[in-house]
RODO-2510 file (C-alpha; in nm, 4 decimals, decimal comma):
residues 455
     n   res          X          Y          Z
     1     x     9,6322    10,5564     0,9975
     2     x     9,4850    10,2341     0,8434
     3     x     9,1178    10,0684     0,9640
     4     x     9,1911     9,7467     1,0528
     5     x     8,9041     9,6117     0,7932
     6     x     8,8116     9,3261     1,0378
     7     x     8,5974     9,5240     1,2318
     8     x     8,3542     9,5487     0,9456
     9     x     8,1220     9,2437     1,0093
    10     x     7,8254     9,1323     0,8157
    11     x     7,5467     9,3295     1,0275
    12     x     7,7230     9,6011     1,2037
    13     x     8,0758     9,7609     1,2549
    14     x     8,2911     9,6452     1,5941
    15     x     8,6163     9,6359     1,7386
    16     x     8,8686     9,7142     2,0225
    17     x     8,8996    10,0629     2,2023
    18     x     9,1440    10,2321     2,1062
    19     x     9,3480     9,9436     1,9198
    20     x     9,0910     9,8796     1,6570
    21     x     8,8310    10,2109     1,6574
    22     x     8,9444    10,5272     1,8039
    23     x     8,7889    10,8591     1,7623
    24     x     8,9325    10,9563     1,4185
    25     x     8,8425    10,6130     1,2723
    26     x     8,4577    10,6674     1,4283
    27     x     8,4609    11,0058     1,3086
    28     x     8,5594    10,8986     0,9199
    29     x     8,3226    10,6056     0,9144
    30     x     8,0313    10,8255     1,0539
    31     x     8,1188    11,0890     0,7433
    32     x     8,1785    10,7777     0,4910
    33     x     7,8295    10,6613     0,6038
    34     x     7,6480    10,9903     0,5638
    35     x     7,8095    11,0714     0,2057
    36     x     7,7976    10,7043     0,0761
    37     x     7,4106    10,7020     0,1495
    38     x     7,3287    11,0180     0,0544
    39     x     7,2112    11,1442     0,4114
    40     x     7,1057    11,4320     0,4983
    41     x     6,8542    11,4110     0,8062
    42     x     7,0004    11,1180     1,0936
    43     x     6,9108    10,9909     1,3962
    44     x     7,2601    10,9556     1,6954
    45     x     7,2595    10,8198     1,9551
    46     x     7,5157    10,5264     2,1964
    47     x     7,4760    10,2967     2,4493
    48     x     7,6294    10,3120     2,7923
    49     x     7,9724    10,1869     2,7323
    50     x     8,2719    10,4341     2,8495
    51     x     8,4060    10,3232     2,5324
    52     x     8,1188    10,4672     2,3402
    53     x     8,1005    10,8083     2,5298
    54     x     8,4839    10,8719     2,4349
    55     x     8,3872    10,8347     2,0722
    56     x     8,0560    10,9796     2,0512
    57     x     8,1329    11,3322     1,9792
    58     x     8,3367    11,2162     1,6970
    59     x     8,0826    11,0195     1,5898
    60     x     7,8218    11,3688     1,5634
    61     x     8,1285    11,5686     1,4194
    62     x     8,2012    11,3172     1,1422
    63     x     7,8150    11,3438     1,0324
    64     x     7,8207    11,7340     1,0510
    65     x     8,1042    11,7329     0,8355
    66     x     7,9441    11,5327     0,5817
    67     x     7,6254    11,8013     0,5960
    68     x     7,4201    11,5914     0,7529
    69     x     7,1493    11,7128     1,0403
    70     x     7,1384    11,5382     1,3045
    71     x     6,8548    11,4643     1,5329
    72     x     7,0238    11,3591     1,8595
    73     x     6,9160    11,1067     2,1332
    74     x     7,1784    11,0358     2,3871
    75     x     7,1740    10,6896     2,5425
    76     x     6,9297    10,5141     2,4198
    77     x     6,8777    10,1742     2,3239
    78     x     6,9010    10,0040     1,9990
    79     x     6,5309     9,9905     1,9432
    80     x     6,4217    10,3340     1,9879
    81     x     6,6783    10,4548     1,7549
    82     x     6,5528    10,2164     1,4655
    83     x     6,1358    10,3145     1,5822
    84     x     6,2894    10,7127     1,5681
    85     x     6,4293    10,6542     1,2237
    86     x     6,0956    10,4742     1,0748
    87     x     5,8902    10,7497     1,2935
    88     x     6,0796    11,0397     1,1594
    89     x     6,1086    10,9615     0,7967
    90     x     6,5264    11,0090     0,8721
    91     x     6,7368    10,8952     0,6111
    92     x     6,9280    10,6763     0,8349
    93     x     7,0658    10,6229     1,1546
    94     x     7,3490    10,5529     1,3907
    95     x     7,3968    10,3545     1,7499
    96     x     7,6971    10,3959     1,8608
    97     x     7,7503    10,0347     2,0069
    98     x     7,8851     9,7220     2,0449
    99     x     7,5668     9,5212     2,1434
   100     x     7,6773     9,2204     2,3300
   101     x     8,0822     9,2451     2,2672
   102     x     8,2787     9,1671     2,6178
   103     x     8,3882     9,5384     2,8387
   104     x     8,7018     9,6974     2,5924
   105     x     8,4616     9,6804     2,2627
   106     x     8,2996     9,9425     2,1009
   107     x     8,1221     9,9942     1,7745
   108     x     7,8885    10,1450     1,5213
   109     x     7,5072     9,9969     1,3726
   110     x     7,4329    10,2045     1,0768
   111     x     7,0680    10,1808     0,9499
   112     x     6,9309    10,3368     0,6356
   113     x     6,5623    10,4683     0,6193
   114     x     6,4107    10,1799     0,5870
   115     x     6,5818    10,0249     0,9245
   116     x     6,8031     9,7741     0,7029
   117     x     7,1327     9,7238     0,8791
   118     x     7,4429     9,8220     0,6905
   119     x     7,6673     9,5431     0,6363
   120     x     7,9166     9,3960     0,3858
   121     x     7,7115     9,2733     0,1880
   122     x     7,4987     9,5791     0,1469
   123     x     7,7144     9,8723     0,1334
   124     x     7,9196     9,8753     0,4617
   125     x     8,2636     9,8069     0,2183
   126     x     8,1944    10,1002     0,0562
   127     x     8,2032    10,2819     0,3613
   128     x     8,5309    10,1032     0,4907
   129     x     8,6822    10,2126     0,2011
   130     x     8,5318    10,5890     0,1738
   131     x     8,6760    10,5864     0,5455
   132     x     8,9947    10,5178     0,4454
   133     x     9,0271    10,7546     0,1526
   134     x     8,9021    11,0490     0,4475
   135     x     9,1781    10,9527     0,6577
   136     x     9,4219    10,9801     0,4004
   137     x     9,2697    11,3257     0,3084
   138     x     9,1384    11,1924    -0,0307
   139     x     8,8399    11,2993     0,0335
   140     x     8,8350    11,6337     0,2059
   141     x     8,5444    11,7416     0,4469
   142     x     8,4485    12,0749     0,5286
   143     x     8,2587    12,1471     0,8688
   144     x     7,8930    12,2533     0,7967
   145     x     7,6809    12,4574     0,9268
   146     x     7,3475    12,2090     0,9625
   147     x     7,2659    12,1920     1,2850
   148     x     7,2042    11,9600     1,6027
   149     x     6,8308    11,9116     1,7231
   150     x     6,7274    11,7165     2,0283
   151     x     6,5366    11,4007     1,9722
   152     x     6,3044    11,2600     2,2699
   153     x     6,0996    11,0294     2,0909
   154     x     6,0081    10,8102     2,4417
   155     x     5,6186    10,9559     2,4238
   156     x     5,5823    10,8027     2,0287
   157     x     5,7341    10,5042     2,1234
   158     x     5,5423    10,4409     2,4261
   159     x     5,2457    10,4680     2,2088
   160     x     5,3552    10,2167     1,9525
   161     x     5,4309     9,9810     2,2508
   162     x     5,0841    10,0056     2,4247
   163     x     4,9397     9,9563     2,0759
   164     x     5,0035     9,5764     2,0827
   165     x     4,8733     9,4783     2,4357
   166     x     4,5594     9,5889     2,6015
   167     x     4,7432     9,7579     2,9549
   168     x     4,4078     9,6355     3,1470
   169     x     4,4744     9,3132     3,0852
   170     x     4,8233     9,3216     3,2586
   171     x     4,7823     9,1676     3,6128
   172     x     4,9982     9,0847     3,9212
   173     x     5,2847     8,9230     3,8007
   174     x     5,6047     8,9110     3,9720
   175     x     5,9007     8,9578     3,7274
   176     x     6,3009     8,9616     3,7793
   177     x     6,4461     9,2655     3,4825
   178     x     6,8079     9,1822     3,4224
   179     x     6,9074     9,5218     3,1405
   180     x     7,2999     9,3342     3,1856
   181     x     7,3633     9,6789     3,3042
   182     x     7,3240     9,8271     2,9393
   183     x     7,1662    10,0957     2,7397
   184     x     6,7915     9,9369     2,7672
   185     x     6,7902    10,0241     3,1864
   186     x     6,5936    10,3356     3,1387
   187     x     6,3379    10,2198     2,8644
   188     x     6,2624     9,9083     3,0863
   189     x     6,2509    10,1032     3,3843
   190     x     5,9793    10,3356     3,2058
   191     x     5,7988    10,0866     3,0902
   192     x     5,7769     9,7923     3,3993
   193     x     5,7267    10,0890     3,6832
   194     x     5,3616    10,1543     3,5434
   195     x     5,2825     9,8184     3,5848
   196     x     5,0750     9,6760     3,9060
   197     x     5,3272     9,3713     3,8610
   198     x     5,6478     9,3381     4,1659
   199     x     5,9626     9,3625     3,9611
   200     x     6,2817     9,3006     4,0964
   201     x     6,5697     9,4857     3,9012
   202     x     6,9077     9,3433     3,8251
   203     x     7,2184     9,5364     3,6869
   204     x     7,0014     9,8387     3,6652
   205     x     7,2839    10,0501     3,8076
   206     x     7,5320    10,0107     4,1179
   207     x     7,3163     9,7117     4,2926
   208     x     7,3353     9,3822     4,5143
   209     x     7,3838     9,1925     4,1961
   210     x     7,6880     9,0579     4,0492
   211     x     7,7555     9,2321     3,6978
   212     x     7,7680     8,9595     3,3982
   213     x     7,8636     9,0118     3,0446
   214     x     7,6349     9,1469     2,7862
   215     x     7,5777     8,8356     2,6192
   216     x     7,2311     8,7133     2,7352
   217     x     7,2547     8,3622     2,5454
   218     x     7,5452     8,2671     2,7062
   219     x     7,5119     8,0298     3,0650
   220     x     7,7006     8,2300     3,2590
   221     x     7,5411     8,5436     3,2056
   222     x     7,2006     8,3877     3,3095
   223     x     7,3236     8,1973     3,5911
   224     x     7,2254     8,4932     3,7973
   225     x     6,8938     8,5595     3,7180
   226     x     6,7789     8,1590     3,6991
   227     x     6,8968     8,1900     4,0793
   228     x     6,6740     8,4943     4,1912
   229     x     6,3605     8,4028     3,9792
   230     x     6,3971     8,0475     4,2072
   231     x     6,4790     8,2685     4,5144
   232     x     6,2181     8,5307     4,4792
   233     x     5,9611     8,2546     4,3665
   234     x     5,8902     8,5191     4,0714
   235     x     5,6643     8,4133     3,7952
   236     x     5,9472     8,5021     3,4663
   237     x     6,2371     8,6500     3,4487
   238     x     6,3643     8,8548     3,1696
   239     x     6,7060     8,9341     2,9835
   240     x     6,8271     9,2166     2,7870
   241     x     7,1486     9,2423     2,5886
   242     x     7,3573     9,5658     2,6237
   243     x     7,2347     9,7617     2,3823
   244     x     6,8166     9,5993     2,4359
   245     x     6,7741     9,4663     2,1000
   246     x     6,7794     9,0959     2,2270
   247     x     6,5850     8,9629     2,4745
   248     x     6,5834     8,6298     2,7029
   249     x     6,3444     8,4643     2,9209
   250     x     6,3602     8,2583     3,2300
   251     x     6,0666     8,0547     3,3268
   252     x     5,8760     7,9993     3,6591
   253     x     6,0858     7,7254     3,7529
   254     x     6,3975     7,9673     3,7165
   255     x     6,5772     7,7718     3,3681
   256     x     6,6411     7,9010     3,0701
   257     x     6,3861     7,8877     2,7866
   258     x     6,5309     7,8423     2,4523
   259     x     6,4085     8,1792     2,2463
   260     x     6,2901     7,9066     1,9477
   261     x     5,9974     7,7930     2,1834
   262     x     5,9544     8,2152     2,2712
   263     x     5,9173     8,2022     1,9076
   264     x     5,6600     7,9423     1,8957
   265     x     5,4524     8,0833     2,1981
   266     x     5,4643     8,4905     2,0299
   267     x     5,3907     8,3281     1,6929
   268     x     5,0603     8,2437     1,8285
   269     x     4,9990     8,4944     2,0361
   270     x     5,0887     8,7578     1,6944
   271     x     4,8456     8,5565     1,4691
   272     x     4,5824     8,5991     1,7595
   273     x     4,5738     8,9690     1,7176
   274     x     4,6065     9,0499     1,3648
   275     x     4,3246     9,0169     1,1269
   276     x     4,5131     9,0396     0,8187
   277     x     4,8336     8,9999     0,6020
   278     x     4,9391     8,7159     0,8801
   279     x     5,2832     8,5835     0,7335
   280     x     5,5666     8,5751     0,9886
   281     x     5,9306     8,5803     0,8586
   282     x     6,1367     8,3413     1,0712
   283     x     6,4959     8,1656     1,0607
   284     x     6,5700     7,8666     0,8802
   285     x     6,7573     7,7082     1,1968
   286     x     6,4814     7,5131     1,2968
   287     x     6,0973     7,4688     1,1443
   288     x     5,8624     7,2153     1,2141
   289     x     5,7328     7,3381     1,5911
   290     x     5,7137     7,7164     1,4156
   291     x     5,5635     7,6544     1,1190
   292     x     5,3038     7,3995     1,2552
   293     x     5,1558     7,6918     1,5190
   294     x     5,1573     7,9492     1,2321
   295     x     4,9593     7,6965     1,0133
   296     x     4,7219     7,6061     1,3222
   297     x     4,6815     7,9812     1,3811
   298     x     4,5345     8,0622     1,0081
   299     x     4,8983     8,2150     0,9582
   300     x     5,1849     8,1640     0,6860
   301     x     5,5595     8,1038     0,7332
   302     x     5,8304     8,2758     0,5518
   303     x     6,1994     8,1449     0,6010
   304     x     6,4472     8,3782     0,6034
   305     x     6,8491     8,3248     0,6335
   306     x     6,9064     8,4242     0,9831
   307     x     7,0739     8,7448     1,0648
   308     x     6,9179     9,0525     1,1848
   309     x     6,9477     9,2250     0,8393
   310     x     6,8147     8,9230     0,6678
   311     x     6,5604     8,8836     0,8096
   312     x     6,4643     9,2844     0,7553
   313     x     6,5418     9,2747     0,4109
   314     x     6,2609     8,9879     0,3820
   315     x     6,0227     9,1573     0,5943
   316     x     6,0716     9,4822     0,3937
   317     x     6,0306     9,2580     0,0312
   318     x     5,6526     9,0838     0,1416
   319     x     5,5571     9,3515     0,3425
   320     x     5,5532     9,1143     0,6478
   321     x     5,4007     9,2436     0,9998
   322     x     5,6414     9,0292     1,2400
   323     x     5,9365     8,8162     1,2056
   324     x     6,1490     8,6241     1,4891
   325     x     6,4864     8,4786     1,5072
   326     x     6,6478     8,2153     1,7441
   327     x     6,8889     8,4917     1,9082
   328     x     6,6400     8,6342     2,0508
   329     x     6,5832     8,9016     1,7560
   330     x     6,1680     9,0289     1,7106
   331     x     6,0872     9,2525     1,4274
   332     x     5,7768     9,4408     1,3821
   333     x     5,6633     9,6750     1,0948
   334     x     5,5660    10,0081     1,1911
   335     x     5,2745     9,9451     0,9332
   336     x     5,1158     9,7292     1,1681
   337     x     5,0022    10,1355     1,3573
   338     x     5,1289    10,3415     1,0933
   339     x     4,9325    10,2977     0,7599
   340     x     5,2196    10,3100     0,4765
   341     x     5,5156    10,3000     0,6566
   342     x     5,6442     9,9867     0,5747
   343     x     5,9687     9,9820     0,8247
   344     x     6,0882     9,7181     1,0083
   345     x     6,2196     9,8023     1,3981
   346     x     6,3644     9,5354     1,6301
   347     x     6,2282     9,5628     1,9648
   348     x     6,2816     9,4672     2,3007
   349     x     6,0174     9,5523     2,5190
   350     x     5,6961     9,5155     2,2921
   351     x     5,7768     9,0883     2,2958
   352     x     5,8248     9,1306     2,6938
   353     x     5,4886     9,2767     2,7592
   354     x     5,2930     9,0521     2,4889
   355     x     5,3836     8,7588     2,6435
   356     x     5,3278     8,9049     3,0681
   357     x     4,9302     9,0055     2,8757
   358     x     4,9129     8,6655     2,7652
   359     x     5,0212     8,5010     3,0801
   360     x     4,7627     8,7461     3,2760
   361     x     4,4533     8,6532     3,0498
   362     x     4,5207     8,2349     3,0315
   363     x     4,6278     8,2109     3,4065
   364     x     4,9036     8,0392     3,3141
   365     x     5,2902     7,9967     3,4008
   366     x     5,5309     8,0461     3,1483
   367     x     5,6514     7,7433     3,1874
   368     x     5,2872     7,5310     3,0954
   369     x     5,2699     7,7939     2,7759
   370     x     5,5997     7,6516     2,6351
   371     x     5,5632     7,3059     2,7424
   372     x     5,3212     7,2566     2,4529
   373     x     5,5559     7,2984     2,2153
   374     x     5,8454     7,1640     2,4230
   375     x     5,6733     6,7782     2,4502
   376     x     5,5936     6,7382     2,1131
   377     x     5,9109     6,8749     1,9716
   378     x     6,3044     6,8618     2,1180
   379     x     6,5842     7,0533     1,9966
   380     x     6,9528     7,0126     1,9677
   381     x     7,0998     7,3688     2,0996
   382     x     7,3121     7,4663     1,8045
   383     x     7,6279     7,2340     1,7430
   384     x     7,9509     7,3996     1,6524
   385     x     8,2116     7,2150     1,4494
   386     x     8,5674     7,3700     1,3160
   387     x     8,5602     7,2973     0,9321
   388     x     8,6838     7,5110     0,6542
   389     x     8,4844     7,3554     0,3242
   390     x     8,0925     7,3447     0,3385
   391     x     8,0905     7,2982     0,0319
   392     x     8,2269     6,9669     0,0878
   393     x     8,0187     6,8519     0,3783
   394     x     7,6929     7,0527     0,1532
   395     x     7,7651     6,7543    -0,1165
   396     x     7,7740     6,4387     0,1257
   397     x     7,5213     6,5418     0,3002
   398     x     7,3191     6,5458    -0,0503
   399     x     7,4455     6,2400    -0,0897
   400     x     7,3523     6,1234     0,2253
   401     x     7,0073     6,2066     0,2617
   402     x     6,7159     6,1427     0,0212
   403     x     6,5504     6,4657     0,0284
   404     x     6,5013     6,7506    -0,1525
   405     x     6,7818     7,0186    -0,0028
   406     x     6,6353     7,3606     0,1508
   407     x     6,9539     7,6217     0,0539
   408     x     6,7925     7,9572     0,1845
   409     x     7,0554     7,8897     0,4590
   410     x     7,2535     7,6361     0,4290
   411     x     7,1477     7,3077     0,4020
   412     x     6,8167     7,1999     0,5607
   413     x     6,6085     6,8661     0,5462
   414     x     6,3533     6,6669     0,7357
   415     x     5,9959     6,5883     0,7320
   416     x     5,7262     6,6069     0,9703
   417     x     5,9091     6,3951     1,2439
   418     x     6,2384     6,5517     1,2077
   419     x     6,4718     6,8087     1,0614
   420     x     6,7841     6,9752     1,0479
   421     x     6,9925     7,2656     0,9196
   422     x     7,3575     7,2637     0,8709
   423     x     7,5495     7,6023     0,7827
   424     x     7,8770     7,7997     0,7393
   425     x     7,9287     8,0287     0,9720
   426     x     7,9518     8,4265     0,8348
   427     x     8,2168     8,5138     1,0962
   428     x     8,4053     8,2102     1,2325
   429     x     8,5763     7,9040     0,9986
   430     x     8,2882     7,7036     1,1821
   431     x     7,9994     7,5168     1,0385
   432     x     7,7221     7,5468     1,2588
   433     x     7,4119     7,2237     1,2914
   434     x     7,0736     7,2892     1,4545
   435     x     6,8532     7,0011     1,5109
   436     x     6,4439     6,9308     1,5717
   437     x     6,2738     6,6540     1,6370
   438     x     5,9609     6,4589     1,7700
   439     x     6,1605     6,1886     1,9631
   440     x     6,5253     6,2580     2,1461
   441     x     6,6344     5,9492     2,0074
   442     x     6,6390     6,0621     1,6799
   443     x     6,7934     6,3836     1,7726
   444     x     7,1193     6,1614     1,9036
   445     x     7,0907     5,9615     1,6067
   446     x     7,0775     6,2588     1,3321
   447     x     7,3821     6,5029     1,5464
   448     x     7,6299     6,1799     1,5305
   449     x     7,5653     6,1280     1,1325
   450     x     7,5856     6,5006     1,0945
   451     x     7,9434     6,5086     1,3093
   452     x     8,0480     6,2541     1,1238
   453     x     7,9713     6,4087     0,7672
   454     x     8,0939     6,7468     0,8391
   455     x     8,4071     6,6536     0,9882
***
């Protein structure tokens, strides 16, 4: 049997059920993981897929067989498994997931103890090819006798929630929870039910709503929700992808708010609480909205290359306390409760509840608190173009412009009117162009001189 090695991606391992990851191939990558990385003590657990239930016991039998003990969660979602790792002092851990991949997929996030995401460019082609070599019987695995404990880490967690947000200060809203009928239905459901707040759930389980895919960035799966939260006259509505480590918001007015502005808004609502060591790690798509509320909050900005792991990996080198990216990605470090523990978890629900406390105190609709940073600076929605040489459209756009070239990711320019940032996709043969500005005008003029030089 050969692993098709496509499904190893940059952050995280996916592919199609059974074509592409089957039980035996789930099974050998779970054992390659735990020998490659030297674990012994690891976290388990899957999202709600059928795909992922009919691989899952592979999943715990290829760790067992590499020695490891494993400290097992169910369904879960994404976040609690990372904040179980960091919490536990594990040596790793595994979701068993394909996050936001259409119905058919099915997957694995591996994590290593200090909650960086296993990838190719750290480790996850070793892995592929340890897999291999245990399929072929190269390696040979012998079934151990460490054993299986139960993990229920949802009283810790709720603590490290509630640390960021002052519950009294939660009032009345009226919110519409959309989980896309994934893994993070039972942590929101925890969570929103012990607050005074109306909620109206969506794709919770079998309900009056139509189900969408797991993709919350995508129109058509927030079509749905835009409609209600104008229906039910609700104050926000909120998104989760399928395995809740992304999350989405809908404003009063029931449209989509870009997360970059969500970035903006939690960037000064972070600075506002902490006292110290007030850097933020964001992505290098866009800049000058971000990075002037950091400055006008006493905070400073860190750019990052986006990705999840990236952005981690960053975190993890300064010792940053929070970090955002424009997928709807929020990273905290479980330092910011836990003296020493300097582990970064991606979270879901702790972004959700900052922002309803913040809403509650000012008075204000969602849609007033991003309109501040909405007037003063527009945004292009990222630009996809087909184009197999960024090298080539890296060196006319140098040419082009007159100023000094940003690489951290890609190419980015601008000053304090305007920027942009052009990159190379890491999965597609795309290049992919984000632009900011003061006036709209010069967004139209800067995305047809880009077009033009990237063709």
């Amino acid at each position: 049997m050969i692993i098709n090695k496509s499904i190893f991606r940059e952050y995280d391992i996916r592919g199609k059920y059974p074509d592409e990851i089957n039980e035996q191939i789930a099974e050998a990558i779970a054992s390659a993981f735990a020998i490659n990385f030297k674990i012994k003590k690891i976290a388990l657990a899957k999202d709600k897929r059928p795909q992922s239930d009919r691989i899952y016991e592979h999943v715990k039998a290829g760790l067992l067989k590499a020695g490891c003990e494993v400290y097992e969660m169910g369904q879960q979602s994404t976040p609690e498994l990372y904040f179980a790792v960091g919490f536990k002092n594990l040596d790793g851990g595994l979701m068993v997931t394909a996050s936001h991949n259409p119905n058919g997929y099915t997957g694995l996030k591996l994590v290593n103890k200090n909650g960086l995401a296993i990838g190719t460019k750290n480790g996850l082609v070793g892995v592929a090819d340890s897999a291999q070599k245990i399929l072929d019987k190269k390696i040979i695995l012998k079934n151990s006798r460490k054993k299986i404990k139960q993990l229920d880490i949802l009283h810790d967690y709720y603590k490290f929630v509630y640390s960021f947000i002052d519950y009294g200060k939660l009032k009345n809203l009226k919110t519409v929870l959309d989980v896309s009928g994934g893994s993070a239905a039972k942590i929101v459901e925890y969570f929103f039910i012990r607050m005074s707040g109306q909620n109206i759930k969506m794709n919770f389980r079998k309900d009056k709503f139509k189900d969408h895919g797991l993709n919350p960035m995508l129109p058509e799966n927030y079509k749905n929700i835009e409609k209600e939260v104008l229906k039910s006259e609700s104050d926000l509505g909120i998104i989760w992808d399928g395995d809740g480590d992304r999350i989405i918001f809908i404003d009063d007015k029931g449209k989509f708010i870009e997360p970059y502005y969500i970035n903006c808004l939690l960037a000064e609502i972070f600075l506002s609480k902490v006292k110290k060591n007030k850097k933020i790690v964001i992505d290098g798509r866009m800049q000058l909205a971000i990075k002037k509320v950091i400055a006008e909050n006493q905070g400073q900005t860190v750019v990052s290359r986006s990705g999840y792991s990236n952005l981690v990996a960053e975190m993890q080198r300064q010792k940053v306390l929070f970090g955002c990216e424009n997928s709807g990605h929020y990273l905290f470090n479980l330092s910011l409760v836990y003296d020493g523990k300097n582990f970064i978890c991606g979270d879901g629900i702790i972004p959700a509840l900052m922002i309803i406390e913040y809403l509650s105190e000012k008075g204000m609709k969602i849609s007033d608190a991003i309109s501040i940073f909405k007037k003063e600076y527009k945004i292009s929605g990222e630009i996809n173009l087909k184009n197999n040489n960024f090298t080539k459209s890296a060196l006319k756009l140098k040419n082009k412009f007159k100023f000094d070239a940003d690489e951290t990711d890609g190419i980015s320019m601008g000053n304090g009117e305007w920027f942009f940032n052009v990159r190379k996709s890491n999965t597609e043969p795309l290049i992919r162009i984000n632009i900011e500005a003061k006036e709209k005008k010069k967004i139209m003029e800067l995305k047809k001189e880009l077009i033009n030089l990237t063709k």
